[in-house]
Each structure stands twice: as C-alpha cells, then as structure tokens.
DRENMARKOL-287621 format. One line per 2 residues: number of its first residue (from 1); their letters; for each residue x, y, z of N, C-alpha, C. Coordinates in Angstrom, 2 decimals. Each point is the difference from the previous one (the first is absolute). Layout:
// DRENMARKOL-287621
NUM	A	X/Y/Z/X/Y/Z/X/Y/Z | ...
// end
This chain:
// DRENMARKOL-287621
1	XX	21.53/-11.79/20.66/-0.56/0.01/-1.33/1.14/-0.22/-1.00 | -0.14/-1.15/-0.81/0.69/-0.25/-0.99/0.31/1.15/-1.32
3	XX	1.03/0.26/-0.32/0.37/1.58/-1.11/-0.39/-0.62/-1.04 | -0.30/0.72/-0.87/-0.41/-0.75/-1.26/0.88/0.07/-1.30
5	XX	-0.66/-1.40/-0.56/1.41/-0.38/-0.80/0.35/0.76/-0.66 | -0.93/1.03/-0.81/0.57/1.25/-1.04/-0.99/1.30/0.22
7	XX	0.57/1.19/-0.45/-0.41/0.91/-0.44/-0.46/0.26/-1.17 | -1.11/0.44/-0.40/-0.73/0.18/-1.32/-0.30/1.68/0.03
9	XX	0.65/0.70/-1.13/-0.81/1.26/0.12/-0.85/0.39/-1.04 | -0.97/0.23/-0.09/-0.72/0.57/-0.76/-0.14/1.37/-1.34
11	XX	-0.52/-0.06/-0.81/-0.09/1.11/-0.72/-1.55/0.30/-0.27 | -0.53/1.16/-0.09/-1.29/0.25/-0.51/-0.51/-0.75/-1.10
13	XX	0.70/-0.08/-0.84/-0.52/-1.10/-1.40/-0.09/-1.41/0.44 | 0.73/-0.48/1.44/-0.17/-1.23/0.60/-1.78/-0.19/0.76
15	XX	0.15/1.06/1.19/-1.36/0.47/0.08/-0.91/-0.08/-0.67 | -0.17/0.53/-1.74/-0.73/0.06/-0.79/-0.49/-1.19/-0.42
17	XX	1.37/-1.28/0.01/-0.48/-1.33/-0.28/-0.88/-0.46/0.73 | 0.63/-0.06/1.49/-1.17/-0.49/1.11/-0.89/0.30/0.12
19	XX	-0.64/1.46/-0.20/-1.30/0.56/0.05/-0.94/-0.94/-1.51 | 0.89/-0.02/-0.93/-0.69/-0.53/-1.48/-0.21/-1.42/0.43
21	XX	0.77/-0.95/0.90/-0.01/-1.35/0.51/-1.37/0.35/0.37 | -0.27/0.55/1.13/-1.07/0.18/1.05/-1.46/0.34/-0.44
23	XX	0.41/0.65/-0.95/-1.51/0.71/-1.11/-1.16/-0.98/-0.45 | 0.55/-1.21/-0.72/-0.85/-0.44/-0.50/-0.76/-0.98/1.23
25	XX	0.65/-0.48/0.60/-0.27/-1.07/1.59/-1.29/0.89/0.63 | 0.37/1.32/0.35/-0.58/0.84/0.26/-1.52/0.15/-0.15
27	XX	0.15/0.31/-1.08/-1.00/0.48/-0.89/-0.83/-1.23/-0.35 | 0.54/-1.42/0.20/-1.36/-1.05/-0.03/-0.34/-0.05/0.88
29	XX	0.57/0.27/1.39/-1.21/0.42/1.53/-0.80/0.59/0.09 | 0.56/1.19/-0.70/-0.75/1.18/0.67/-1.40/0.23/-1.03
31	XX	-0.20/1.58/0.30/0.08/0.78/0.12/0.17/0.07/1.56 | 0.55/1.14/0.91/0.61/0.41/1.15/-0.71/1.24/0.69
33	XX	-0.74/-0.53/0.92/-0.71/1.96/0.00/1.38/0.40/1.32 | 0.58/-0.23/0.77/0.98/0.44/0.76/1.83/-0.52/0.16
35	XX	0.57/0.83/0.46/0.98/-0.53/0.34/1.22/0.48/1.17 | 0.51/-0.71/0.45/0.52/0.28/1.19/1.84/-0.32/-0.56
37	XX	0.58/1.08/0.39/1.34/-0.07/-0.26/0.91/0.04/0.98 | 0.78/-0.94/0.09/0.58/0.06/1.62/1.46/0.28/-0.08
39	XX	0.19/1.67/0.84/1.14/0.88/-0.46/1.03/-0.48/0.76 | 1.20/0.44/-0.23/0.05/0.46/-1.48/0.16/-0.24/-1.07
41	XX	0.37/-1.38/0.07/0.65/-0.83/-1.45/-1.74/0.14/-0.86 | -1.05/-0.51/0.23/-1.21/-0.39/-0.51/-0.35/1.37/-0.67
43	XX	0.28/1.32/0.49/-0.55/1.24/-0.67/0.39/-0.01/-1.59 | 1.26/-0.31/-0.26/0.36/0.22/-1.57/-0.46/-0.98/-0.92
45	XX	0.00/-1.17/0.62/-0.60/-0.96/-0.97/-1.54/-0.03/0.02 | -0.53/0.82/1.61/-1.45/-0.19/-0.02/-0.40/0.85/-1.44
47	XX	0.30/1.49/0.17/-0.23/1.42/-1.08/0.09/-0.45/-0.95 | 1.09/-1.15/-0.68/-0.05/-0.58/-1.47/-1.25/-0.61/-0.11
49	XX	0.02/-1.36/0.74/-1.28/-0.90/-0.16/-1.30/0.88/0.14 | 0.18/1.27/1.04/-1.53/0.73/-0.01/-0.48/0.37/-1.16
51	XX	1.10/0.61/-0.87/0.18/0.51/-1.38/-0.83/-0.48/-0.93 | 1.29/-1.38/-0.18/-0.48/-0.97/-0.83/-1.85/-0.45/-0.04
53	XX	-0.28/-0.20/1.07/-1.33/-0.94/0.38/-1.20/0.78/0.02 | 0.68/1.79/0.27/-1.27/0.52/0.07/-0.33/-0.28/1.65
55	XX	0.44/0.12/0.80/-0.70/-0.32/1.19/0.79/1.46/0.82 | -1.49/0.69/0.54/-0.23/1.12/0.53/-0.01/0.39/1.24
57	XX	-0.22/-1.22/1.06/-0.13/0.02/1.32/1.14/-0.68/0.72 | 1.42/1.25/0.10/1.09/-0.60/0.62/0.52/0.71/1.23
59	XX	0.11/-1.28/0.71/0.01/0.22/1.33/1.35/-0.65/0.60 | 0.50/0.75/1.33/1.77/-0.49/0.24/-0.21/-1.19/1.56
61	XX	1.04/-0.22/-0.02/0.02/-1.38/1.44/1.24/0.26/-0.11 | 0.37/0.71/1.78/1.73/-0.50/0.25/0.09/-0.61/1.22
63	XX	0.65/-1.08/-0.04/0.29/-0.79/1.17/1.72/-0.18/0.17 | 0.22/0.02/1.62/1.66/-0.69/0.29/-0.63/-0.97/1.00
65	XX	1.06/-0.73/-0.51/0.84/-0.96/1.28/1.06/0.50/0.50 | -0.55/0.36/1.57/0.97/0.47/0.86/0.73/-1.47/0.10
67	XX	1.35/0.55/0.08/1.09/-0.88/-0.01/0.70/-0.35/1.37 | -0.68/-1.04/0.43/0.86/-0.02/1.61/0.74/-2.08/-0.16
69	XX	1.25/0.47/0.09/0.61/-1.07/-0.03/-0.51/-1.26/0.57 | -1.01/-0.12/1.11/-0.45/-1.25/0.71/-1.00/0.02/-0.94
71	XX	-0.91/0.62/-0.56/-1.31/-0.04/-1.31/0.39/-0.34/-0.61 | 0.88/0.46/-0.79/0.99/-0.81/-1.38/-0.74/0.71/-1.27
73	XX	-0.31/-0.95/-0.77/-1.39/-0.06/-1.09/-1.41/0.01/0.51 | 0.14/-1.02/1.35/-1.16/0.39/0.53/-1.01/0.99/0.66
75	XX	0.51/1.29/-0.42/-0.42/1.11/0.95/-1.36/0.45/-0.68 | -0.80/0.35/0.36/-1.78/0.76/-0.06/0.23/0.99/-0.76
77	XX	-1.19/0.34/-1.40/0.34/0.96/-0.75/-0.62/1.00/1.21 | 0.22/1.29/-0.54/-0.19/1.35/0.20/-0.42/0.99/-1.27
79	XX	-1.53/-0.24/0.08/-0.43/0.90/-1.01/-0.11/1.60/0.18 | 1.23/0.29/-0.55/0.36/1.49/-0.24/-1.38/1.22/-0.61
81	XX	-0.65/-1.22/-0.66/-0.89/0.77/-1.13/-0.64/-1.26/-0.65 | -1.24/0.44/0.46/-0.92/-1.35/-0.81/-1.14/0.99/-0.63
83	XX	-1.01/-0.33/-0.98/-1.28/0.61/-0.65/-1.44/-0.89/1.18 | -0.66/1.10/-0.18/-0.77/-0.70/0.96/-1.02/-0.65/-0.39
85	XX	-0.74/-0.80/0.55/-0.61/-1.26/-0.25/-1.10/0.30/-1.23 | -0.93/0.95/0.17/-0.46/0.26/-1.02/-0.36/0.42/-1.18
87	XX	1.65/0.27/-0.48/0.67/0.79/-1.19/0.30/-1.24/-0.67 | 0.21/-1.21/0.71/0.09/-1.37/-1.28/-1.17/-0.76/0.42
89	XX	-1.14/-0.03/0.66/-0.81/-1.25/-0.43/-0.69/-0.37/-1.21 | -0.05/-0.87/-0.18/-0.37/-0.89/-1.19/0.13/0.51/-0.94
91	XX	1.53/0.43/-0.21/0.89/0.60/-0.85/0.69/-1.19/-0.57 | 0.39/0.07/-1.04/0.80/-0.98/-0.79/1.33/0.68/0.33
93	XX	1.29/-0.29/0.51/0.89/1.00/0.59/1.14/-1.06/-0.46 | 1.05/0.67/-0.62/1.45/-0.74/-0.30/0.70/1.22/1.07
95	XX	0.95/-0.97/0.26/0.95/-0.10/1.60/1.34/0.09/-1.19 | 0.49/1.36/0.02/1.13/0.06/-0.75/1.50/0.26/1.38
97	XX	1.45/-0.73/-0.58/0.92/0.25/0.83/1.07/0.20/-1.45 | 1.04/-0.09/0.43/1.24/-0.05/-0.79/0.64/-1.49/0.06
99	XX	0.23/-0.74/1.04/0.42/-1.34/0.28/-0.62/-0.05/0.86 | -0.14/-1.56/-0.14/0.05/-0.82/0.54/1.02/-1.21/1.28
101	XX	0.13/0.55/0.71/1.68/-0.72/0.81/-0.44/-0.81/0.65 | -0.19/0.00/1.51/-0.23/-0.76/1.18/-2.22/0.01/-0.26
103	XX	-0.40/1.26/-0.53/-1.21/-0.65/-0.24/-0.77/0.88/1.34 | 0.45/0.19/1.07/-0.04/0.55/1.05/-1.53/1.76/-0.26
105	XX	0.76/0.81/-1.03/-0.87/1.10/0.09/-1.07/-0.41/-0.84 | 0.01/-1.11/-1.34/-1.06/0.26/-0.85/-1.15/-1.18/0.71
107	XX	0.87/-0.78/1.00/-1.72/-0.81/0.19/-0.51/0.99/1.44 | 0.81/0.82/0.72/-0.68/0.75/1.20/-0.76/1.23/-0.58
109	XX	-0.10/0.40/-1.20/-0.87/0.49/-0.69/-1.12/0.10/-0.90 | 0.44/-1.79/-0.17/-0.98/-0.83/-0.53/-0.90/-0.25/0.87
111	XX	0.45/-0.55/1.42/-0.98/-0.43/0.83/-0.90/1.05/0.95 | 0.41/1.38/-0.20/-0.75/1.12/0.39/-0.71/0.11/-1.14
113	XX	0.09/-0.09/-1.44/-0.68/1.04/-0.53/-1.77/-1.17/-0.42 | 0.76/-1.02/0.38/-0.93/-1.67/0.00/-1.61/0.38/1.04
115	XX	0.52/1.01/0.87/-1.13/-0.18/1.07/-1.04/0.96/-0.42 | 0.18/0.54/-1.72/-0.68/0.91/0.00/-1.18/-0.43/-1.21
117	XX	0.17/-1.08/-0.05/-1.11/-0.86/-1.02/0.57/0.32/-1.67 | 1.14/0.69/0.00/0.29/0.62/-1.34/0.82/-1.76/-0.47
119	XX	0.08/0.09/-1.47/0.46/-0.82/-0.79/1.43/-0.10/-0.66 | 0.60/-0.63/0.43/1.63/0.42/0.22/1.18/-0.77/-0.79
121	XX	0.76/0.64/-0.59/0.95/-0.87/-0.43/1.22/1.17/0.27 | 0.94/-0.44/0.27/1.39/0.20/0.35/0.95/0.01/-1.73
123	XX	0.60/0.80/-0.06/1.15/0.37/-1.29/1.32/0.71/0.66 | 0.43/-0.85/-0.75/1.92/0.49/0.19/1.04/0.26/-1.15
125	XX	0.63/0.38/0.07/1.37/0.40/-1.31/0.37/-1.37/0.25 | 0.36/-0.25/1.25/1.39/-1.22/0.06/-0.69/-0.38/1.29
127	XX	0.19/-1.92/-0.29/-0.60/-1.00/1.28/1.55/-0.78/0.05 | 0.11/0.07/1.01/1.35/-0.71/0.61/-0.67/-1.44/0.70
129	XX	-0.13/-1.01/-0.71/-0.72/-0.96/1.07/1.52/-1.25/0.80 | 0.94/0.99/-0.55/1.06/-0.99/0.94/0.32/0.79/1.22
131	XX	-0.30/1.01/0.55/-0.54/1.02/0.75/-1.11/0.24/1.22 | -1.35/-0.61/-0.85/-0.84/0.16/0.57/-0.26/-0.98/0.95
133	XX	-1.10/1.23/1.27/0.19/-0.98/1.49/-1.30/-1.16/-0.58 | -0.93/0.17/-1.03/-1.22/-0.66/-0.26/0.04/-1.02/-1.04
135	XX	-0.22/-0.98/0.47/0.30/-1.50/-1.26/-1.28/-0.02/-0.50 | -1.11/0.49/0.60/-1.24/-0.52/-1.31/-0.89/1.65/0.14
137	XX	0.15/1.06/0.11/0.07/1.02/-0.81/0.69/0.75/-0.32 | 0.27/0.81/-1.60/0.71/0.63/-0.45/-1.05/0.96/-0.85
139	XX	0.80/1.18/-0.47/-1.07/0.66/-0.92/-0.51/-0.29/-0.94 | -1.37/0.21/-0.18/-0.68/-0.42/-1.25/0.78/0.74/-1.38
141	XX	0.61/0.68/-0.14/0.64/0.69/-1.22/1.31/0.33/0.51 | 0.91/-0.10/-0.82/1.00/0.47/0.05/1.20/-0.24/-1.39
143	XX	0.58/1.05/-0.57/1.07/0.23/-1.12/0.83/-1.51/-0.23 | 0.49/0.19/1.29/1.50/-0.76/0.05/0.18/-0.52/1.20
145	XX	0.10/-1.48/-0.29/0.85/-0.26/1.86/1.49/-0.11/-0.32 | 0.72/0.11/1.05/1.41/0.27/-0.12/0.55/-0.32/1.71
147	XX	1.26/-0.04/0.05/0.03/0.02/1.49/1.44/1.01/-0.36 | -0.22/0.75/-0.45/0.75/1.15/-0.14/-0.40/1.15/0.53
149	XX	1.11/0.89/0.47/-0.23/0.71/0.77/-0.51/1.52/-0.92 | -1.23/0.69/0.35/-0.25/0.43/-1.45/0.39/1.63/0.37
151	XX	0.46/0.96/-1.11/0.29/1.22/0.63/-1.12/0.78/-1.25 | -1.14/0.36/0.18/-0.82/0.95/-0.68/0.89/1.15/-0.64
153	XX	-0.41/0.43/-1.11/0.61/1.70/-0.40/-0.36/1.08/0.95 | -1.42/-0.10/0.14/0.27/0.79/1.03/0.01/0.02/1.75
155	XX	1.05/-0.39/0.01/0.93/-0.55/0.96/1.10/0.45/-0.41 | 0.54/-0.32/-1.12/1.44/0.42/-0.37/0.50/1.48/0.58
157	XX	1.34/0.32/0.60/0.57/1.40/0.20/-0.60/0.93/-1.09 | -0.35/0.94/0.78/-0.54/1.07/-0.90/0.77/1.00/0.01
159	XX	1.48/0.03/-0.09/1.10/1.19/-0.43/-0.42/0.80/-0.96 | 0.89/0.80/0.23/0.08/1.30/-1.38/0.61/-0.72/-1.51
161	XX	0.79/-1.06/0.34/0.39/-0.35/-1.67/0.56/1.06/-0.64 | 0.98/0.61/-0.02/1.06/1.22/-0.22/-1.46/1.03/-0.93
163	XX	-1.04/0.40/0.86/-0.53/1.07/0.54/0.31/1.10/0.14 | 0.72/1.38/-0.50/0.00/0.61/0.74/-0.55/0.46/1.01
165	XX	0.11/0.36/1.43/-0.39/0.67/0.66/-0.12/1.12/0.27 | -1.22/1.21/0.17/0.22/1.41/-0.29/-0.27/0.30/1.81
167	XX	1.32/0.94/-0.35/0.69/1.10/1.43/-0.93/0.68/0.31 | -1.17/-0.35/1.30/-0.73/1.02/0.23/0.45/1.89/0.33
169	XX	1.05/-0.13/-0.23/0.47/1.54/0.45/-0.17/0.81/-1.85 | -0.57/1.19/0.36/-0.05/0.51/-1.29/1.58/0.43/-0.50
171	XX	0.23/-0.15/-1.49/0.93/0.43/-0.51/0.08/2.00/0.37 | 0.78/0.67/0.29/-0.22/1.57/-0.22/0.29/0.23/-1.53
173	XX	0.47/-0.61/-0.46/0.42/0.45/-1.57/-1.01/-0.23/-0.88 | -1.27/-0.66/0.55/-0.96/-0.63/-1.04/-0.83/1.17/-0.30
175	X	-0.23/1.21/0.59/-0.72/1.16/-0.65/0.74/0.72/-0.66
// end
C-alpha cells in the first residue's frame, strides 16, 4: 500500500465545516427515517448528522478485514455487528463513515444493508478516490475528497496537557 502524500489534521471547527458542507445536500434527499453508522470513525459524524436532520432511528455496523498477506485487500468482510434486517426495511437509511479510502467497508455495508429493501445512500467526511478499490462507485455525499491522510480530533492524543494530576493517597495534614 502506497503512504500517503500528506497528513491533514483536523480541528472541530473543521468538522463543523464539513458537517455544514453535508447539510444542505442532505436535506434535499431526505427526509431520513434511519441510519446506520459504521464504527468507529461513522459514530461522531453519524450523532452530528443525527442531530442536525432530526433522524431518530440509529443503528451501528462494524466490520474488519482480516488481514492475511496472500488476501491482501482482497480479504471477506467480517460483520462484527450488523442491525437486523427488519429494523431498516423500507427505511430511507444514510450509511454514515468518516472516510472514505479503499471503499472496502462502506460498499460491504452498503451491499448488506441493500438486501433489506431499505433506501440507501452512503455519506462520508472525506472520499479519497485516488485510493479507492471502486472506479464507478463512490459515496453519494461526501465534505471533501482529498488523498490526504486524515487525522480526526477525536483521534488526536488525549494527554493531560499540564493537568495536574491528583495523588490518590490522602494528604494526613488535610484535616
């Protein structure tokens, strides 16, 4: 796998743009009666967009690709956690992730959540289409394409930031 050309990090007020990108696109689809957020990147941006849209019925999808060097990219998802079939039918359902990369988790969740007659569109923060394994689908919504490597806030180290830290041992002098 090729490294990518840069690092991009994020700030919440960056977030805030992309979500405001995404809003109005949004909102001429919908209305949305479900949505499926595929963890963990998809949970923070899903909770905004749930926010925003008013949409009440949210539901999680985690999948890996077990990684075996002769599979490559090509290896079989493994749904960790899927919603079951009749919690989205003929649901209007946005397919939220964080990126977009190889393309790999958001169409193997696309194409499960497809068998359930529900009405589907796929949303992302960031579509990498110099990345992706799919030349003629990509997500129906997405902020920003970039082929930058993206680091979320929350993602960022979560240190103390000269914090004090308090000494669980009691002081004796404090009574």
């Amino acid at each position: 796998m090729a490294m990518p050309q840069s690092y991009k990090r994020l700030t919440w007020d960056d977030v805030d743009r992309l979500i405001d990108i995404l809003l109005p696109q949004l909102e001429a689809v919908g209305p949305f009666q479900a949505m499926v957020m595929i963890t963990r990147g998809g949970v923070i941006p899903g909770g905004l967009l749930a926010e925003a849209l008013n949409i009440q019925h949210l539901l999680t999808a985690a999948v890996d690709f077990p990684s075996t060097e002769s599979a490559g990219l090509m290896s079989w998802p493994k749904f960790l956690q899927f919603p079951k079939e009749d919690l989205l039918e003929g649901r209007r359902t946005l397919i939220v992730d964080d990126v977009w990369g190889s393309g790999r988790t958001s169409t193997s969740v696309r194409e499960r959540v497809a068998g359930s007659t529900a009405q589907l569109y796929n949303c992302v923060l960031h579509f990498n289409p110099y990345r992706s394994l799919f030349t003629k689908i990509k997500p129906d919504f997405y902020g920003e394409a970039t082929d930058a490597y993206i680091i979320y806030p929350w993602e960022s180290d979560r240190g103390t930031y000269d914090i004090r830290q308090l000494d669980p041992t009691p002081d004796p002098e404090a009574n």
